[in-house]
N, C-alpha and C positions, 0 to 999 in steps of 0.2 A: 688599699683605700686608707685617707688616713679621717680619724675624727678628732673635732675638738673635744680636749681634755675637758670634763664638767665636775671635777671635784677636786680638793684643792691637797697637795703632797704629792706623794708616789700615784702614779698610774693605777686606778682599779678596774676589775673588773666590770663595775657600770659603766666606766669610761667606754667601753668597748660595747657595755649591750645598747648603746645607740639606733635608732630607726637611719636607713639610708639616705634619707633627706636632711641631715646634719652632716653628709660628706663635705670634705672642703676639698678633696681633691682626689682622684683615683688617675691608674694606668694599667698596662699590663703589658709585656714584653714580649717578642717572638719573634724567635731563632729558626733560624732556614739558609736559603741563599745567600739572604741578607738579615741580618738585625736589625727588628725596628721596634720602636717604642710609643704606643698610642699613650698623651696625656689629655686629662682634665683637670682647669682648679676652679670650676663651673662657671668659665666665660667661652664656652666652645670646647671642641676636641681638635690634638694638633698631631700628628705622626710625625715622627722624628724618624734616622736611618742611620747606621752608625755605619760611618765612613774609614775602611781601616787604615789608610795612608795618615789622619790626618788625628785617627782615634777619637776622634768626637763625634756624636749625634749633631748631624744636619735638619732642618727642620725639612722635609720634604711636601708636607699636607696641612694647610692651614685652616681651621675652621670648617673639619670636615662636616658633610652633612649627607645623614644617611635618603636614598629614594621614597619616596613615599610609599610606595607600592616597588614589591620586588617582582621576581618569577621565580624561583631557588626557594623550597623548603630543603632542614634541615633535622636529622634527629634520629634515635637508633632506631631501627622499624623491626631491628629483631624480638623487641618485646611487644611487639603489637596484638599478640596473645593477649595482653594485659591492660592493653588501653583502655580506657572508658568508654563510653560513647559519642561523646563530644569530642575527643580527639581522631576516634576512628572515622566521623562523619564529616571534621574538617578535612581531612587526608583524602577522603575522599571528593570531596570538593577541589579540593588542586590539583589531581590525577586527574577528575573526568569533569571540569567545569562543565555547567550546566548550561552558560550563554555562549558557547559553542569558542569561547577564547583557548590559548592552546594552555595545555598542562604544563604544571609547573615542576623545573626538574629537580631530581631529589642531590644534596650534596651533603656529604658525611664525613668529617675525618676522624673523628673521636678524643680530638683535642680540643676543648672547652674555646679557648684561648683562638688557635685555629680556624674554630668553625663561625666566633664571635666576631672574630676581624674580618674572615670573608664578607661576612652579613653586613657590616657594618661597611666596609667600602661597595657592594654590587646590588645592598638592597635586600628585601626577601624577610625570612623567618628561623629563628634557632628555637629548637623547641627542648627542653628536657622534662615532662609531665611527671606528676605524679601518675602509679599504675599501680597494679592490684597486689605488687611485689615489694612496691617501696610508696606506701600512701604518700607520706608526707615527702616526697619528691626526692630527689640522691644529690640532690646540690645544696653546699653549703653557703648559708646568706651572709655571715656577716663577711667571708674575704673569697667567696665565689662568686654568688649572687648580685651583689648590692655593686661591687667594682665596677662589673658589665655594664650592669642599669643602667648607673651611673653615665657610665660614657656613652650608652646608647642614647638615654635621654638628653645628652647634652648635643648629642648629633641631629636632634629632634625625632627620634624614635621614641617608641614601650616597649616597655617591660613589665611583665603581668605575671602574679601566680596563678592566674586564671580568674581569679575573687580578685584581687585589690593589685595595686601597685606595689612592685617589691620593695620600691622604695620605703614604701609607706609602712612595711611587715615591723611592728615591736618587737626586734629580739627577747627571748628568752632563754636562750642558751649559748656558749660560745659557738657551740657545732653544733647549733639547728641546722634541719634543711629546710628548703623549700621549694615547690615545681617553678619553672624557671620557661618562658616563653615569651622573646623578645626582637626584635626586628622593627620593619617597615611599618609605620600604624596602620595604616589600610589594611595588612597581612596580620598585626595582632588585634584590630579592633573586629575583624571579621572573624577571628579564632573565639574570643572574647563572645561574641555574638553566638555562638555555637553552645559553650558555655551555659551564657544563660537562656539559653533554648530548652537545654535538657535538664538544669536545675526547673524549671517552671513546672516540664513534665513530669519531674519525678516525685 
């Protein structure tokens, strides 16, 4: 991600504790069959595909834009030991939906990157929550977090720590974390909804 410089000389470090809503531009890159390269410089999200005959990035996807609603959750379930309760009761929700639509399938790779750009071209939900192991969530905001958001919102998706918008989170350290739940809106506003269901009861 990159942000605008806000102080005047050498680069400081408040240049960098910036809120994700002062991004000018983010990407992120991913190596497989092919090479490709998702950007934003917040007029839309474009994929690129690096061509090796010609050694340049092709633009392949223009203004991509993510589904409203996916079918595809996403996220480790080995720690579901340690989930909350909001997050056990949306899982629950998309395994055994209650208006009889079919369950939503689970997809995992364990690459951040990987499992953001599936979501992001097929729709659905990436989830990485804070749990009873790691409160304040295992993903860092200012160059893990916020990148994603970033390009997730410009595809017209959320991105939620559950409470607020990532974007919106005021860093306070270089390597804060923070829980990270992003995708389709209809798939984060109804996680979102869970959320504050169980804050209310608690």
């Amino acid at each position: 991600a990159i942000f605008p410089q806000e102080t005047d000389g050498e680069p400081s470090e408040k240049d960098a504790l910036q809120p994700g809503r002062n991004i000018v531009a983010a990407g992120y890159a991913l190596y497989g069959s092919a090479t490709l390269v998702a950007l934003s410089t917040g007029q839309g999200v474009d994929c690129f595909m690096l061509d090796p005959g010609l050694g340049e990035f092709i633009l392949v996807d223009r203004d991509v834009k993510i589904k409203k609603k996916g079918k595809t959750y996403s996220l480790n379930e080995g720690y579901a030991k340690y989930f909350d309760p909001a997050m056990t009761e949306y899982l629950q929700k998309k395994k055994f939906p209650e208006d009889g639509s079919s369950p939503y399938g689970a997809r995992y790779v364990g690459s951040m990157v990987a499992d953001v750009h599936r979501t992001l071209m097929y729709g659905g939900i990436f989830m990485y929550p804070a749990n009873q192991k790691s409160p304040k969530g295992k993903l860092r905001l200012l160059y893990e977090c916020n990148p994603m958001a970033f390009i997730i919102e410009q595809a017209g998706g959320m991105a939620t720590t559950g409470t607020e918008a990532v974007l919106d989170v005021k860093p306070e350290s270089i390597h804060q974390r923070v829980p990270l739940i992003l995708g389709s809106p209809d798939d984060v506003e109804e996680y979102i909804a869970c959320v504050q269901k169980h804050h209310k009861s608690s």
